[in-house]
TIDOKE-891190 format. One record per residue (C-alpha): residue number from 1; z, y, x. Coordinates in Angstrom, 1 decimal. Layout:
N
+------+--------+--------+--------+
: resi :     c3 :     c2 :     c1 :
+------+--------+--------+--------+
:  NUM :      Z :      Y :      X :
...
+------+--------+--------+--------+
This chain:
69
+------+--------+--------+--------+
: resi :     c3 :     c2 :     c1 :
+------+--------+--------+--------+
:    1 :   89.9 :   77.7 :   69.8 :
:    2 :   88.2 :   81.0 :   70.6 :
:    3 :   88.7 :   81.8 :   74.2 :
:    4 :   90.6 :   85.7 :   74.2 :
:    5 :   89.1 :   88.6 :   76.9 :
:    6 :   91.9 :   90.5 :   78.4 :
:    7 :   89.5 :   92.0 :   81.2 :
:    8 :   86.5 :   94.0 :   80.1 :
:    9 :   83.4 :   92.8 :   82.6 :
:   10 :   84.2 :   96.0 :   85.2 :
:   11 :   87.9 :   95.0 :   85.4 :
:   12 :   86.7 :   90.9 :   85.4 :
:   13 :   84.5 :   91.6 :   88.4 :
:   14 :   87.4 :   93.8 :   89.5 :
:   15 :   90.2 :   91.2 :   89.8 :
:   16 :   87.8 :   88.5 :   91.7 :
:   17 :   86.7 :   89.9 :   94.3 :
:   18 :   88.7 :   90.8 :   97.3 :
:   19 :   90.7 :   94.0 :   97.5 :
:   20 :   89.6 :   96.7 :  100.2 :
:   21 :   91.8 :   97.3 :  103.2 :
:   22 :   92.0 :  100.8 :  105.8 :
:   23 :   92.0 :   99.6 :  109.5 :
:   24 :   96.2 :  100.3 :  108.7 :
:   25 :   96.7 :   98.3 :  105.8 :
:   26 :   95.1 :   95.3 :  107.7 :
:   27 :   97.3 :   95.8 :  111.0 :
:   28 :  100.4 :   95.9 :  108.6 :
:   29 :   99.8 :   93.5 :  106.4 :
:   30 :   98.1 :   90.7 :  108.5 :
:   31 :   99.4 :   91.2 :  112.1 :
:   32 :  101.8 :   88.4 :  113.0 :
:   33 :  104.8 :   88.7 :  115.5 :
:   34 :  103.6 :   87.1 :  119.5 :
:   35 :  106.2 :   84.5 :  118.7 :
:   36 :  104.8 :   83.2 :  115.4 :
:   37 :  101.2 :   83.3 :  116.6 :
:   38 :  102.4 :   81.0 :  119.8 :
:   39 :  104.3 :   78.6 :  117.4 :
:   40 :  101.2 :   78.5 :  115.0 :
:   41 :   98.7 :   77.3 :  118.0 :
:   42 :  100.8 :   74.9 :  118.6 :
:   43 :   99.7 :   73.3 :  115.3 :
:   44 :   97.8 :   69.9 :  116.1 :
:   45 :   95.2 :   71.1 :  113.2 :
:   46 :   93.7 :   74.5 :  112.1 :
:   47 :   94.4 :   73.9 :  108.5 :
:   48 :   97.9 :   73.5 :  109.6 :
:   49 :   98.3 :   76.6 :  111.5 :
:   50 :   96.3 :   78.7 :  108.8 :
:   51 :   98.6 :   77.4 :  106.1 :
:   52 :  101.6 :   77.9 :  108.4 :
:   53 :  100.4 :   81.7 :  109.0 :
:   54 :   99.9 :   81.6 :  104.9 :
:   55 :  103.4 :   80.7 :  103.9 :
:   56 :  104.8 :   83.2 :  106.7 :
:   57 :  102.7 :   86.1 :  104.3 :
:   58 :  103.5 :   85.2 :  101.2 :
:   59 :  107.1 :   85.0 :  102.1 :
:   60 :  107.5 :   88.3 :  103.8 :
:   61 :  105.5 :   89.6 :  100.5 :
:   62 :  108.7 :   88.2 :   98.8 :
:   63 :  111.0 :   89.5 :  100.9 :
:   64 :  109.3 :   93.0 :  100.6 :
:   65 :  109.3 :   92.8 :   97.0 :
:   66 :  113.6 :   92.1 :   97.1 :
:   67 :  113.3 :   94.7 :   99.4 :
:   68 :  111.5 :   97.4 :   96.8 :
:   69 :  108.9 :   98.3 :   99.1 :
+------+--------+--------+--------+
């Protein structure tokens, strides 16, 4: 079966590389409340706290979306 192109090659190279943030839009979107970071070190391992840290963005992303902001 013939594989189908949605993304032209600009577009492709578009969607896989990683977005471009202002100084702004990385201190709102990636700064994590005292509280959280303390609980996070806490984490025995460093994949552990990095995953912890990734579920607390993706859910505030999903809150934010309920939200309509």
């Amino acid at each position: 079966m013939p594989r189908m192109n949605i993304l032209n090659t600009v577009e492709r190279e578009a969607f896989n590389s990683p977005p471009v943030f202002s100084s702004f839009q990385r201190k709102q979107y990636f700064d994590f409340p005292s509280k959280l970071r303390r609980f996070a070190a806490g984490l025995r391992n460093p994949a552990y706290q990095l995953g912890f840290l990734r579920v607390f963005l993706s859910a505030r992303r999903a809150t934010n979306c309920l939200r309509g902001a």
